[in-house]
C-alpha positions in Angstrom: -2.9 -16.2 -8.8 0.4 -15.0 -7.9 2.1 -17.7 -4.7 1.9 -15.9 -1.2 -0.8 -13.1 -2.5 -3.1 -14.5 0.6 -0.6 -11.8 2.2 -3.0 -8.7 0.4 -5.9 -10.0 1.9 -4.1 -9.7 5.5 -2.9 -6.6 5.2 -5.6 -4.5 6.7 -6.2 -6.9 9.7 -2.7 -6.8 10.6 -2.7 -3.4 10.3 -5.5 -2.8 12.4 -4.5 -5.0 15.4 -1.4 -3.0 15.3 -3.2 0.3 15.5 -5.1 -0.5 18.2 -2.0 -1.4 20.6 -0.3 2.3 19.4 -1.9 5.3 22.0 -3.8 7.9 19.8 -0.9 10.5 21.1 1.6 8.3 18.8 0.1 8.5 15.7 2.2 11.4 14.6 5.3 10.7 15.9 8.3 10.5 13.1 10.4 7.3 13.7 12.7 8.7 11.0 12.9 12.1 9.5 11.8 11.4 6.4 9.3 8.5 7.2 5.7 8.8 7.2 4.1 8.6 10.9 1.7 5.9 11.3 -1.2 8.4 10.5 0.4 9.4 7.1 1.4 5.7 6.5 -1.8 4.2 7.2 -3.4 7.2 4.4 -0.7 6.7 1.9 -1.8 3.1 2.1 -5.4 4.0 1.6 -4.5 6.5 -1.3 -2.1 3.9 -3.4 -4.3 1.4 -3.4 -6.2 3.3 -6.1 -3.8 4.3 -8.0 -2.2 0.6 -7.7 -5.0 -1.3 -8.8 -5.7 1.2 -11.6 -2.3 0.4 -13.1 -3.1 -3.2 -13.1 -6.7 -2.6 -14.6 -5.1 -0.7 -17.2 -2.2 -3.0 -18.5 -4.6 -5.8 -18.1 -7.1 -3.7 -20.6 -4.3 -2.3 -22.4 -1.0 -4.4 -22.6 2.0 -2.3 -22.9 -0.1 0.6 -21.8 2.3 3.8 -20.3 1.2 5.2 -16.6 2.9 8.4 -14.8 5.2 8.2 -11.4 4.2 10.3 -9.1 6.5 11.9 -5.7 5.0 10.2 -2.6 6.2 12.9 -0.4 4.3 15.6 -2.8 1.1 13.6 -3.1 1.2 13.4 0.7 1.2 16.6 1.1 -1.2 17.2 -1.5 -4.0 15.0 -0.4 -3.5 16.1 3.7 -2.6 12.8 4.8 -1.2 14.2 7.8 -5.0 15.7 8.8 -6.4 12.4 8.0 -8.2 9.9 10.6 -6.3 6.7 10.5 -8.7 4.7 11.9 -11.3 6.0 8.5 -8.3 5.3 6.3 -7.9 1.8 7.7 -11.5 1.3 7.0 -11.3 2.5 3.1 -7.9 0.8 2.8 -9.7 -2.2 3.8 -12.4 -1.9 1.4 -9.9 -1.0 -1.6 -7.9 -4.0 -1.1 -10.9 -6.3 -0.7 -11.3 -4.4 -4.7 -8.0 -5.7 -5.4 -8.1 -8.8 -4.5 -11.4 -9.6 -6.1 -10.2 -8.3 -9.4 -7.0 -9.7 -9.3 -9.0 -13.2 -8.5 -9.8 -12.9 -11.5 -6.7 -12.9 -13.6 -5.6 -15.8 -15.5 -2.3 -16.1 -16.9 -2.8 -14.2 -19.6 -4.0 -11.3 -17.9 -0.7 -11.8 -15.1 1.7 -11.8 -18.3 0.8 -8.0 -19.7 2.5 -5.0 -18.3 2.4 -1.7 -18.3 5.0 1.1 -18.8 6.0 3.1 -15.7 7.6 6.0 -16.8 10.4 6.0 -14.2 10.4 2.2 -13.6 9.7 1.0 -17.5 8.2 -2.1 -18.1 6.6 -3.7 -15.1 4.6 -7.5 -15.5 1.2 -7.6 -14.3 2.5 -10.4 -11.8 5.4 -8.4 -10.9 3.0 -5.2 -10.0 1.0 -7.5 -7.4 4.5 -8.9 -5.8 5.6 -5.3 -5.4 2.5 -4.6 -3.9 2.9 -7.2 -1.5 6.9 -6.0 -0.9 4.6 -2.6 -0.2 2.6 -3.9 2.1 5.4 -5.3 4.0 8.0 -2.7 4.1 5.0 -0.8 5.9 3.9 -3.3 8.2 7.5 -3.2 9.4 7.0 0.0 9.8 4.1 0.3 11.4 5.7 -2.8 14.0 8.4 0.1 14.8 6.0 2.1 16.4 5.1 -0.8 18.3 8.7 -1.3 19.1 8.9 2.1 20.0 6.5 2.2 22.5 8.1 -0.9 24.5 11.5 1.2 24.2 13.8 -1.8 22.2 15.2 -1.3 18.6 13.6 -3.3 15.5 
């Protein structure tokens, strides 16, 4: 297993006391102009995890195997993550990442040392997909602790 993974298991939780302390009114307020509101962020979350574990599977299955980029902002648009319930996304983010981390439970060393080929990124470890999906989860947990910020009117 990759050290401080324990952090996808948390993610939802976190997630969901923060939501809880954010007024429904918030949830599509822009902190930035081109950041996601916590209703976008919370679907985007819910939406990558698919396409991040499927990576995984893949290069795990297929060492070396090549997968597609994709524009966030684009596939936002395109899958409505703005109309989206984030208390439902939550739920199936929750039940995708419990996916993850069952099949990534299940990795041995082997399985952490194949790769895939991103064809932006190139070449990206097995083990080195999970940490990014950790950094991921993180960079949007900040995020979603701005809105929290927000609301109490001090700067993060």
């Amino acid at each position: 297993m990759v050290p401080y993974s324990q952090t996808l298991a948390d993610t939802p939780g976190t997630l969901q006391r923060i939501l809880s302390l954010v007024p429904r009114e918030k949830f599509d307020e822009r902190l930035k102009e081109d950041g996601f509101t916590l209703r976008e962020m919370i679907a985007h979350l819910a939406d990558h995890e698919v396409v991040a574990l499927d990576r995984i599977v893949k290069a795990v299955e297929e060492d070396g195997v090549r997968v597609e980029g994709y524009d966030v902002d684009e596939r936002a648009k395109e899958k409505k993550y703005s109309e989206r319930d984030p208390h439902h996304e939550l739920e199936v983010f929750a039940v995708r990442r419990r996916e993850t981390w069952d099949t990534i439970g299940k990795f041995d060393d082997i399985d952490l040392s194949k790769h895939y080929v991103h064809s932006e990124a190139g070449p990206i470890i097995v083990s080195e997909a999970i940490a990014t999906l950790m950094g991921h989860d993180l960079y949007h947990l900040h995020q979603a602790a701005e809105f929290l910020v927000e609301l109490h009117g001090r700067t993060v």
